[in-house]
C-alpha positions as a Markdown table, in Angstrom:
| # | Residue | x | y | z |
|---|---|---|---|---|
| 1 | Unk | -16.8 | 18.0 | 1.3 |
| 2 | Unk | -16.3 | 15.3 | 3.4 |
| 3 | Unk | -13.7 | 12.5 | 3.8 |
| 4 | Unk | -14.6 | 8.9 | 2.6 |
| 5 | Unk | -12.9 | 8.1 | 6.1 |
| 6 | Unk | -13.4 | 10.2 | 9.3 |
| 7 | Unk | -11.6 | 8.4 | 12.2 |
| 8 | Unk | -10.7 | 10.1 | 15.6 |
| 9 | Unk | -10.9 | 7.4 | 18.3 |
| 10 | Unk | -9.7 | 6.0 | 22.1 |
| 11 | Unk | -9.8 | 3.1 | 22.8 |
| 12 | Unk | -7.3 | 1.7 | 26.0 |
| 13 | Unk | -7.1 | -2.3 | 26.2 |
| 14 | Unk | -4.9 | -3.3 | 29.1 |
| 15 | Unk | -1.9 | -1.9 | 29.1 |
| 16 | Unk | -2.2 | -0.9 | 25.1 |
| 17 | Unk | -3.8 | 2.5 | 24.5 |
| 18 | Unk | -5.2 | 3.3 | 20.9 |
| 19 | Unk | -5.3 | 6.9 | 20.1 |
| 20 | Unk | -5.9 | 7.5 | 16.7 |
| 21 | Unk | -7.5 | 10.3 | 14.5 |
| 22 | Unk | -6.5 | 10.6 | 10.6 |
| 23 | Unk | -8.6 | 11.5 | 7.6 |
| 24 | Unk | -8.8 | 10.2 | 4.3 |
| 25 | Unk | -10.0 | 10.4 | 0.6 |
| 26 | Unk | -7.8 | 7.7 | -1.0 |
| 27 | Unk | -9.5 | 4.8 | -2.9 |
| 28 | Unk | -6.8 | 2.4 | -0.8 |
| 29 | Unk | -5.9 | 3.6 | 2.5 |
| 30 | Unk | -2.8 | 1.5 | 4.0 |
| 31 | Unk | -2.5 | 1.0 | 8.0 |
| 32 | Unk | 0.7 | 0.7 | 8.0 |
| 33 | Unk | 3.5 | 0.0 | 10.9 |
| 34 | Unk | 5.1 | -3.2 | 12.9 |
| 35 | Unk | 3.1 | -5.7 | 14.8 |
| 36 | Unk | 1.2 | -4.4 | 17.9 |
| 37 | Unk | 1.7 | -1.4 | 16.8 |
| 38 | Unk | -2.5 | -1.5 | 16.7 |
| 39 | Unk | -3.7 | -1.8 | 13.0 |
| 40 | Unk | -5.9 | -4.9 | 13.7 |
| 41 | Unk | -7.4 | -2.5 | 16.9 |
| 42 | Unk | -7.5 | 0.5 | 14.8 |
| 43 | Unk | -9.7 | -1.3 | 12.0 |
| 44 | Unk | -11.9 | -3.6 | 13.9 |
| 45 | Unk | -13.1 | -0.2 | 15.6 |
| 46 | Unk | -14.1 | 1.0 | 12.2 |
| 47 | Unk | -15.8 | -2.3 | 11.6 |
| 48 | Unk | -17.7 | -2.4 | 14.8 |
| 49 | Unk | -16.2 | -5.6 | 16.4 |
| 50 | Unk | -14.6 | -3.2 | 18.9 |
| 51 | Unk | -16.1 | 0.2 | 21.3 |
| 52 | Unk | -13.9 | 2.8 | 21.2 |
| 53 | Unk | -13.6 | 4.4 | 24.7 |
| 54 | Unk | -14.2 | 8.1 | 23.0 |
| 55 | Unk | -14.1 | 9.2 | 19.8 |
| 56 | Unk | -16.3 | 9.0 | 16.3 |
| 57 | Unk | -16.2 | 7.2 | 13.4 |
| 58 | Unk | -17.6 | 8.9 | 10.0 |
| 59 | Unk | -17.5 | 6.6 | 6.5 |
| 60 | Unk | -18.5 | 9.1 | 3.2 |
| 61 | Unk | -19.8 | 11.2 | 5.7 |
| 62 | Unk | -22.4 | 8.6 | 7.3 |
| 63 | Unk | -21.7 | 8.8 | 11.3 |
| 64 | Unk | -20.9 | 4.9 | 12.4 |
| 65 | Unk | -19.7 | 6.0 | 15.9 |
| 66 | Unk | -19.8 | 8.7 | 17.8 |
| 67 | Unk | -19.7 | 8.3 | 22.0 |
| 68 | Unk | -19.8 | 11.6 | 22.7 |
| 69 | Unk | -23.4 | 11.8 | 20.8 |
| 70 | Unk | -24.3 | 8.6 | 21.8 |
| 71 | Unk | -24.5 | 7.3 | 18.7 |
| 72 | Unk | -23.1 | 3.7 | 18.0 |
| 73 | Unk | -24.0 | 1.8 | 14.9 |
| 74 | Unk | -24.5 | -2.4 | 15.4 |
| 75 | Unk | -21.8 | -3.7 | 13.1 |
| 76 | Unk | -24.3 | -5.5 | 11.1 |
| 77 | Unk | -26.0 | -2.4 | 9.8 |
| 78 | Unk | -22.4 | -0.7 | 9.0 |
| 79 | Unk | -22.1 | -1.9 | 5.4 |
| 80 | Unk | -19.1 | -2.6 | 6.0 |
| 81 | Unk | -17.1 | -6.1 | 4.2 |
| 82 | Unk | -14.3 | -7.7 | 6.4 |
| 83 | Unk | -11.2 | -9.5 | 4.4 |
| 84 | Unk | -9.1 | -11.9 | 7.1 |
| 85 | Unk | -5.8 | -13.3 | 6.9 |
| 86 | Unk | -8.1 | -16.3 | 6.6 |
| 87 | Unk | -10.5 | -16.7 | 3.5 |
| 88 | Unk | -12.5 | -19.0 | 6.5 |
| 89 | Unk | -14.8 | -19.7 | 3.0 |
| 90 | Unk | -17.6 | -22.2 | 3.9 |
| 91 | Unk | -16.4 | -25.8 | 2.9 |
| 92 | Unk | -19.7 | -27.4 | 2.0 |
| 93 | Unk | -20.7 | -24.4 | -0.3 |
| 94 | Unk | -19.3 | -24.5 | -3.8 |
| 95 | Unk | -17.2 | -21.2 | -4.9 |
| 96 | Unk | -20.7 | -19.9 | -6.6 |
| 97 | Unk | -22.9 | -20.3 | -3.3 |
| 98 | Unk | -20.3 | -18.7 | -1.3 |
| 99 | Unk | -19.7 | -15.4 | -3.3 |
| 100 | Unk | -23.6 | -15.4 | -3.1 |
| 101 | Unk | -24.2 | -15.9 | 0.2 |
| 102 | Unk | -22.5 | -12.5 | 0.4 |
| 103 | Unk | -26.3 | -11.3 | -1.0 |
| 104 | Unk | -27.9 | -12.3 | 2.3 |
| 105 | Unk | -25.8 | -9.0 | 4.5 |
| 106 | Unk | -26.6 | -6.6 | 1.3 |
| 107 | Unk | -29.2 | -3.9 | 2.4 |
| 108 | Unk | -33.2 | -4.7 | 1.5 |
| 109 | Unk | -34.7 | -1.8 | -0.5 |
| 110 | Unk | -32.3 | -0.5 | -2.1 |
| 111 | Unk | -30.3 | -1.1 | -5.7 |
| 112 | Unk | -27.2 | -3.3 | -5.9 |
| 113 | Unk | -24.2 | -1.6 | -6.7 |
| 114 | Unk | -22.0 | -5.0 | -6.6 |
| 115 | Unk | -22.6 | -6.8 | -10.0 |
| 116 | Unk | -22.0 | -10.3 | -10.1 |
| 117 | Unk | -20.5 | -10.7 | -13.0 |
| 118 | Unk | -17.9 | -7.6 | -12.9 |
| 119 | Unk | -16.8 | -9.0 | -9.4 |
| 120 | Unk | -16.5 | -12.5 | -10.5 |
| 121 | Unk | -14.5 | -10.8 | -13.7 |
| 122 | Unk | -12.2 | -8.2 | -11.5 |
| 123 | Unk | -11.2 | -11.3 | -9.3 |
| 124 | Unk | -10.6 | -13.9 | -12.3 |
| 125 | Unk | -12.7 | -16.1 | -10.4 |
| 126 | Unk | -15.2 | -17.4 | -13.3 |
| 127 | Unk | -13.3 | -20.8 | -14.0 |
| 128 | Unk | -13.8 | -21.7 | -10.2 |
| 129 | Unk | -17.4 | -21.1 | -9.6 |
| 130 | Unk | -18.7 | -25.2 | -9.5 |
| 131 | Unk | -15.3 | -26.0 | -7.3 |
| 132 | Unk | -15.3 | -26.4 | -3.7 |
| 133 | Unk | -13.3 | -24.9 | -1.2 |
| 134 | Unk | -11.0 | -27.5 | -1.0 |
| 135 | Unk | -9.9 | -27.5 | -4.3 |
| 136 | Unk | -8.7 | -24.4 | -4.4 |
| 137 | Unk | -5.1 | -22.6 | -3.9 |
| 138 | Unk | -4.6 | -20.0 | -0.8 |
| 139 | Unk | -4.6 | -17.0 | -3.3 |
| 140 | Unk | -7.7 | -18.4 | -5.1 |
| 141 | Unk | -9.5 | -19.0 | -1.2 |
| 142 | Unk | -8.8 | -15.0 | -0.4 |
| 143 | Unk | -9.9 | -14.3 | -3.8 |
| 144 | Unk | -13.6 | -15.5 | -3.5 |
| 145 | Unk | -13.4 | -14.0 | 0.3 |
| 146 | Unk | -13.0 | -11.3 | -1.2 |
| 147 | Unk | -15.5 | -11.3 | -3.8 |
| 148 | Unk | -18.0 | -12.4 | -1.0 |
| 149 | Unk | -17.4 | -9.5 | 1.1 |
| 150 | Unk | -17.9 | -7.4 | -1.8 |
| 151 | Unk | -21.4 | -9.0 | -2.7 |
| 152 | Unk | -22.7 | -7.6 | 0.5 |
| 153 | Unk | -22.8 | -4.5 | -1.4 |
| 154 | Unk | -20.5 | -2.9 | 1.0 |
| 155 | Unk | -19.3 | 1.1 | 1.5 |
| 156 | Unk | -16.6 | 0.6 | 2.6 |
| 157 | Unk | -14.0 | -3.0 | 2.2 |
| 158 | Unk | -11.6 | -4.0 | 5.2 |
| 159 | Unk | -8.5 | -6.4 | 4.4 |
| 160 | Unk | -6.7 | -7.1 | 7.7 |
| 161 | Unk | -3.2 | -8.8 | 6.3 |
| 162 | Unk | -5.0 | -10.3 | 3.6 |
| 163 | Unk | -2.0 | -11.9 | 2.3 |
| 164 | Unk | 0.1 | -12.5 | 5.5 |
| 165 | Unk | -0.9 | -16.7 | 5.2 |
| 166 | Unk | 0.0 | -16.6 | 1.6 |
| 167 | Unk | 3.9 | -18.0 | 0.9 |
| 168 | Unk | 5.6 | -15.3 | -2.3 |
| 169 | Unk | 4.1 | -17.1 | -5.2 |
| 170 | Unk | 0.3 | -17.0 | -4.3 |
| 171 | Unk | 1.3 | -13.0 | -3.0 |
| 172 | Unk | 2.5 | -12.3 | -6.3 |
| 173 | Unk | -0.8 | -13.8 | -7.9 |
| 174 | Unk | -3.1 | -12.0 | -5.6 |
| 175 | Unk | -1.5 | -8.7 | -6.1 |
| 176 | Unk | -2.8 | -8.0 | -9.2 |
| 177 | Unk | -6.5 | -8.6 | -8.4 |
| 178 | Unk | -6.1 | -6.1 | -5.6 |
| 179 | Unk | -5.1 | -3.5 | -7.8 |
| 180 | Unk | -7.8 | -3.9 | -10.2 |
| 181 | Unk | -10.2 | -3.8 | -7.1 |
| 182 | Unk | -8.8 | -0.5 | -6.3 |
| 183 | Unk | -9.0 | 0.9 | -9.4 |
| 184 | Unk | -12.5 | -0.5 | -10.9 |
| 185 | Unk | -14.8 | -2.0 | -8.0 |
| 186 | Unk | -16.0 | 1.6 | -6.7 |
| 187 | Unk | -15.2 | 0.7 | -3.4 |
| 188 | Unk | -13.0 | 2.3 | -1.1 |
| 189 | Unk | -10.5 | -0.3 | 0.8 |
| 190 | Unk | -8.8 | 0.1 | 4.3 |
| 191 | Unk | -5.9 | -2.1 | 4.0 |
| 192 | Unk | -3.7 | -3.1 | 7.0 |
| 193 | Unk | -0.2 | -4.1 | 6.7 |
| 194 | Unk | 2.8 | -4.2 | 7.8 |
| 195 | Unk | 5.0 | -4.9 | 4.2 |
| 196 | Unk | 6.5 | -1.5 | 2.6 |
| 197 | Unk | 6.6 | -3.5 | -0.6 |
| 198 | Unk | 2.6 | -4.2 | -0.1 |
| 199 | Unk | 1.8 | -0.4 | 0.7 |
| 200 | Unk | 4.0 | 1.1 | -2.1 |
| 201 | Unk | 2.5 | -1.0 | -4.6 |
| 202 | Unk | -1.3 | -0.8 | -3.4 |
| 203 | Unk | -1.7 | 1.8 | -1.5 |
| 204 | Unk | -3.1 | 5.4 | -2.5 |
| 205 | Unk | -2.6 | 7.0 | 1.5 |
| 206 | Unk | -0.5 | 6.0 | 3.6 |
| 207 | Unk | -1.6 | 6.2 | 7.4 |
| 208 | Unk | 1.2 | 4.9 | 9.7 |
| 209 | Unk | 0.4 | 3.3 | 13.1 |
| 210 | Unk | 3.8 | 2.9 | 16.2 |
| 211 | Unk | 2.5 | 2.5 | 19.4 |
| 212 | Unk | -0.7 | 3.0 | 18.6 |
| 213 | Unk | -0.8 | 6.4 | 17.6 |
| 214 | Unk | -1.0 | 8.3 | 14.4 |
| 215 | Unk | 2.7 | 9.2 | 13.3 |
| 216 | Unk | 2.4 | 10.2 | 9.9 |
| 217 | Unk | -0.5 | 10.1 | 7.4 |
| 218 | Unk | -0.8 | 11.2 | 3.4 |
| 219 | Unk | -0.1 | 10.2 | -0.1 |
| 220 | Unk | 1.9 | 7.4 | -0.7 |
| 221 | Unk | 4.9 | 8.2 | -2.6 |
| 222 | Unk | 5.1 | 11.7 | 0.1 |
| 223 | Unk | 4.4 | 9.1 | 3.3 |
| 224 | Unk | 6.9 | 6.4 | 2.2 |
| 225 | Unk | 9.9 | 9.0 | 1.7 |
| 226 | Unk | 10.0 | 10.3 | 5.1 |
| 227 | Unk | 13.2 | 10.0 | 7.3 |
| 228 | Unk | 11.8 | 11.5 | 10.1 |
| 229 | Unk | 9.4 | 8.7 | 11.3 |
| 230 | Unk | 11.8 | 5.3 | 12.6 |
| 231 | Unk | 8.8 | 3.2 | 11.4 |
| 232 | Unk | 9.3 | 4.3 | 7.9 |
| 233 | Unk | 12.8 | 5.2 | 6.8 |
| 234 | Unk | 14.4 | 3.3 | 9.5 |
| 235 | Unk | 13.0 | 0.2 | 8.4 |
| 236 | Unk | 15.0 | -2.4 | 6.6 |
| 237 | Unk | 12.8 | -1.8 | 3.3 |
| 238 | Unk | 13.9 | 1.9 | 3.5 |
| 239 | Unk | 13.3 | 3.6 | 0.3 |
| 240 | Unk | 11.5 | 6.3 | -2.1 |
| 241 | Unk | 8.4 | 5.7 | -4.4 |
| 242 | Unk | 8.2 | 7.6 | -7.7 |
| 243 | Unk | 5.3 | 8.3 | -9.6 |
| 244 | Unk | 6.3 | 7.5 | -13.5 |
| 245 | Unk | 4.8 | 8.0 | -16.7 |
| 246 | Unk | 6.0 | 5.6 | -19.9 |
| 247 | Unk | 7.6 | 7.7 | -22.3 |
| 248 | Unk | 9.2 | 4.8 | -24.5 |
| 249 | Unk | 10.5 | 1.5 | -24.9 |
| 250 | Unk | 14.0 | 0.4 | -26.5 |
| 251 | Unk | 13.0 | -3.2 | -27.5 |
| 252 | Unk | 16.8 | -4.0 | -28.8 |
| 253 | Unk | 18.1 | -3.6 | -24.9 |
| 254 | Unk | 15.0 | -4.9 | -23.1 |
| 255 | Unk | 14.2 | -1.3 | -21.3 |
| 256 | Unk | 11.4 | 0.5 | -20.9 |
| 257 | Unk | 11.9 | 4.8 | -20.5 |
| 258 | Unk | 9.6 | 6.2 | -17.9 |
| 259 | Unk | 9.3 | 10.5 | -17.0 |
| 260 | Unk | 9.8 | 11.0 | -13.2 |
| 261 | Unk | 9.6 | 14.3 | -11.8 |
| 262 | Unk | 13.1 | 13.6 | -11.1 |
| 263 | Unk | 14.2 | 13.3 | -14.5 |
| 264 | Unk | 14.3 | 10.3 | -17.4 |
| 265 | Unk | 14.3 | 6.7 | -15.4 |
| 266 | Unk | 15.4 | 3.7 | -17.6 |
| 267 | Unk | 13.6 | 0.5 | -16.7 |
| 268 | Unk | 13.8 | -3.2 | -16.9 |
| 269 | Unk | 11.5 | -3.9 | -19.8 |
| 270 | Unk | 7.7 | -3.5 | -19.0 |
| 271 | Unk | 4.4 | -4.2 | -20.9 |
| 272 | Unk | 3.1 | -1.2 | -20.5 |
| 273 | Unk | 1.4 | 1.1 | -23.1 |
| 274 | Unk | 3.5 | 4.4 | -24.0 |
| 275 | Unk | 1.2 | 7.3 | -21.8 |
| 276 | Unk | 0.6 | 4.8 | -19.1 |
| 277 | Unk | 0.9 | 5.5 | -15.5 |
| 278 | Unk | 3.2 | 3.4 | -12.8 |
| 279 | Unk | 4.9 | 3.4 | -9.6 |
| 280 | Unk | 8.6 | 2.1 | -9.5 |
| 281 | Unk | 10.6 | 1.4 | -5.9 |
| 282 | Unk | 14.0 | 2.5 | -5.7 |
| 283 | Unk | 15.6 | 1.0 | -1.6 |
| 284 | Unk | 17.6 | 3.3 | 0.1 |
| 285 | Unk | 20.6 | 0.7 | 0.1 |
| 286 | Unk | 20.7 | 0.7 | -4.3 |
| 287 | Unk | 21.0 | 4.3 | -4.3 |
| 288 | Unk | 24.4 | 5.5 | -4.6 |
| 289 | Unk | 25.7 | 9.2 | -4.2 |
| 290 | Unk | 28.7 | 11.8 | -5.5 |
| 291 | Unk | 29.0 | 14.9 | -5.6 |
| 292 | Unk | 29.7 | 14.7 | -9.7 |
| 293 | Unk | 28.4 | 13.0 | -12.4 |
| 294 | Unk | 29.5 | 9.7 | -12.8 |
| 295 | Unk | 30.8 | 9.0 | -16.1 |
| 296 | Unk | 31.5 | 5.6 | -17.6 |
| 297 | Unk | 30.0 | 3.7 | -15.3 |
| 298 | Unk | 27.0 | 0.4 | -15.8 |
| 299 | Unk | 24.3 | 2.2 | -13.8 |
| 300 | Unk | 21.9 | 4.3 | -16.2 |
| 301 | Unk | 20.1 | 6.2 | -14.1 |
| 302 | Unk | 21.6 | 9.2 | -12.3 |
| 303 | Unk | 19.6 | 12.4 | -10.8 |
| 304 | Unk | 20.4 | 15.7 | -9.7 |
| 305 | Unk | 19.5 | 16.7 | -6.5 |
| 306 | Unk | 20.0 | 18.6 | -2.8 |
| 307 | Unk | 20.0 | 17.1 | 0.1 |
| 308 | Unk | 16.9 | 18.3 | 2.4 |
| 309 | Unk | 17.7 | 16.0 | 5.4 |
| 310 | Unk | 19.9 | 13.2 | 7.4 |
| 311 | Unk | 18.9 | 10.4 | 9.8 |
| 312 | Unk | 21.3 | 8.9 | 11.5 |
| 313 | Unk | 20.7 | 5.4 | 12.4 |
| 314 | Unk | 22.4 | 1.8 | 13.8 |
| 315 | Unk | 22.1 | -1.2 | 11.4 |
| 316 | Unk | 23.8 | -4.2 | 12.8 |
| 317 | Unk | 25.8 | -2.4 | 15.1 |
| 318 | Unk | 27.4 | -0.3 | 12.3 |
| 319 | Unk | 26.4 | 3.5 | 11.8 |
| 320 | Unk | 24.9 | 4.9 | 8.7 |
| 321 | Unk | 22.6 | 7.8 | 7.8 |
| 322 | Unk | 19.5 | 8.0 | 5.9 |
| 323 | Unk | 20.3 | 11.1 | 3.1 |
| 324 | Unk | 16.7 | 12.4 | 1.5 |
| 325 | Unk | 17.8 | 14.5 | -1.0 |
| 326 | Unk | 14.9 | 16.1 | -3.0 |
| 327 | Unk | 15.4 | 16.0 | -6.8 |
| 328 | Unk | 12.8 | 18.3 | -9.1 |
| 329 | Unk | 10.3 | 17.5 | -6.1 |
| 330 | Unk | 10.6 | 14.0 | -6.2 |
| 331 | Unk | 12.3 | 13.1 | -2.4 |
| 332 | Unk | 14.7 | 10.3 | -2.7 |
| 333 | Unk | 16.6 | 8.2 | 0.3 |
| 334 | Unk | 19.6 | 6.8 | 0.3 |
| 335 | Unk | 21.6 | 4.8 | 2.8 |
| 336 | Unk | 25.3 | 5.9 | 3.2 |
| 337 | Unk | 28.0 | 4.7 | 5.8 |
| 338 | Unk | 28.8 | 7.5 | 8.3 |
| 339 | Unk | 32.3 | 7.4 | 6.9 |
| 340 | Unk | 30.7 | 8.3 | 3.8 |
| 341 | Unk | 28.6 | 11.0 | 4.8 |
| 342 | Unk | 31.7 | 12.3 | 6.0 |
| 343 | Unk | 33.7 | 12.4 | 3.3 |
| 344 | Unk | 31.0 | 13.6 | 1.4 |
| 345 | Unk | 30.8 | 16.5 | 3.6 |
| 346 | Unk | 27.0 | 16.1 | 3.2 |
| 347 | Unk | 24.3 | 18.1 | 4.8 |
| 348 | Unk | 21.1 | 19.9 | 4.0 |
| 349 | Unk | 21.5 | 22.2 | 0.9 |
| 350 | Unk | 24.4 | 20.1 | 0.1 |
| 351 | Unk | 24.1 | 19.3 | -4.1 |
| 352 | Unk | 24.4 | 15.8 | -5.2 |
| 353 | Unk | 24.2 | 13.0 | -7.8 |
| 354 | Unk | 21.8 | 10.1 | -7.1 |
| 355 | Unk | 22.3 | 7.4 | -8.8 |
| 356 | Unk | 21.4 | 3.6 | -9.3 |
| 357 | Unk | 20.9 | 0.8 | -11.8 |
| 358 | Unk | 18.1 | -0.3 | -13.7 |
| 359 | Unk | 18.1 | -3.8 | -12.2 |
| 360 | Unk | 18.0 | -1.9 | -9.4 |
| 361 | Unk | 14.5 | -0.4 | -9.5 |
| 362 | Unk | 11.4 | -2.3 | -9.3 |
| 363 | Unk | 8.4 | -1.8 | -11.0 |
| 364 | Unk | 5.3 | -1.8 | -8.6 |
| 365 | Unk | 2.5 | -2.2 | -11.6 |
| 366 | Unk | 3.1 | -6.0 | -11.8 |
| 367 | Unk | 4.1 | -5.7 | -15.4 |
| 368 | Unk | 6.4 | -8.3 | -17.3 |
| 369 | Unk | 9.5 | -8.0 | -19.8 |
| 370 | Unk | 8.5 | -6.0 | -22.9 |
| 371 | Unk | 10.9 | -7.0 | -25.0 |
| 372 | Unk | 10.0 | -11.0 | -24.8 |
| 373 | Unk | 6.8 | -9.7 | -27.4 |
């Protein structure tokens, strides 16, 4: 069966050289890494705005590009929906003619799979339709781009920093909408960014970009646990994604109980049906380690586990190492002074307590204090 994305391209611009060949199934595919490190490059050769020098291009098995066949695809006949870091909406069109002029690039002769009304629903967008542009917030603009691009009855969506104009509030408002796009519109999304907090709470693969080449590439929680890549665990936003199913919630302390394969994780109060599926975000820096239980202490989440690996790494001209320690499968990093790892005597197969507060961890699903119902 074939991939939903097929890339394996060249492409040399200058002094920048794009080589780049990953494979993907995931419903949101992250292009992840710092700037220039050739995301933008990387997705405007799958949209067609860009030739790759060699190389093909396959979307749910449907050749787009492939040089050494001679086969190259005009851009317009792609099916392909492009989401900029500008919603560059038309400003004389009211929000209702400019999700529909999406209809004019939608194939002829064929059925529609983008429905109006679902779209306008996923997005929240019905209470804007008679506005114009103008009127409208940053996160409500990117929300009608979006529904626009997905009116062209697309195959595949590309967001290209869709939120890097936004300021925190309007990102935070946005979020949401992205995740329901994800999960309901049918559409698979290539979604370029360089935010860890972005990818972990959107993504479904991971592929990561440093001078553009391919460096890692995979499920999210495996990608974003990884030491071994600098772009990824030697970031500042350093940290492990955990997969989490809602066991439970003690309404008389505000918490919400979550299954990890790691073990039992206590969480700041969520709504969030018992059964329920989530991802929570634990940074490198909140995780703290012994090599016993800690007892009588405020933190109320603790995890056995062995340390697989350690990074070593300079943080504002101090030493400290990156620990992953894998705990029932679940791969956890912390950040420890070198003194520390030291005293610790750690090192791989070394047995350890992880453990960190439930202020601590962040809940990626968007979801608000359960206890205020």
């Amino acid at each position: 069966m074939s991939a939903v994305l097929d890339v394996d391209v060249v492409r040399r611009q200058g002094a920048f050289s794009l080589n780049a060949a990953f494979r993907s199934d995931g419903r949101l595919t992250a292009l992840f890494g710092r700037s220039g490190s050739g995301k933008t490059t990387l997705v405007n050769v799958i949209a067609g705005l860009i030739r790759p020098d060699h190389g093909r291009v396959l979307v749910d098995g449907r050749v787009l590009v492939d040089r050494e066949r001679g086969i190259l695809i005009p851009k317009h006949r792609r099916r392909i929906g492009y989401v900029f870091q500008e919603a560059r909406l038309f400003p004389h069109l009211s929000v209702r003619r400019n999700l529909l002029f999406g209809r004019w690039f939608a194939p002829r002769g064929e059925p529609m799979r983008a429905d109006f009304e679902k779209t306008v629903d996923i997005l929240g967008i019905g209470a804007l339709l008679d506005r114009a542009p103008g009127a409208l917030s940053g996160g409500e603009k990117q929300r009608v781009a979006i529904g626009r691009a997905l009116l062209s009855d697309p195959r595949l969506l590309l967001m290209d920093e869709p939120l890097a104009s936004l300021d925190d509030a309007r990102k935070l408002e946005i979020l949401p909408y992205i995740e329901l796009l994800r999960d309901q519109a049918g559409v698979p999304i290539v979604y370029v960014s360089h935010s860890v907090a972005e990818v972990a709470r959107l993504s479904t693969v991971v592929v990561v970009l440093d001078e553009g080449k391919v460096v890692a590439a995979g499920a999210t929680s495996d990608i974003l646990s990884r030491i071994d890549a600098p772009v990824i665990g030697g970031g500042p936003e350093a940290g492990s994604v955990l997969e989490a199913e809602v066991i439970g919630h003690d309404r008389a302390f505000g918490l919400t109980q979550a299954r990890t394969r790691a073990g039992l994780l206590q969480l700041p109060g969520l709504f969030a049906a018992v059964g329920a599926t989530l991802r929570v975000r634990i940074l490198a820096s909140d995780l703290l380690l012994s090599l016993n239980p800690l007892q009588q202490v405020s933190a109320l989440n603790s995890f056995r586990g062995v340390v697989r690996a350690l990074s070593p790494r300079l943080a504002a001209g101090a030493p400290s190492i990156d620990v992953q320690i894998d705990c029932g499968g679940e791969l956890l990093i912390a950040r420890v002074t070198a003194k520390s790892s030291e005293l610790l005597a750690l090192a791989p197969g070394r047995e350890v307590y992880a453990t960190v507060k439930s202020v601590s961890v962040d809940s990626l699903a968007g979801a608000s204090y359960e206890g205020a119902r």
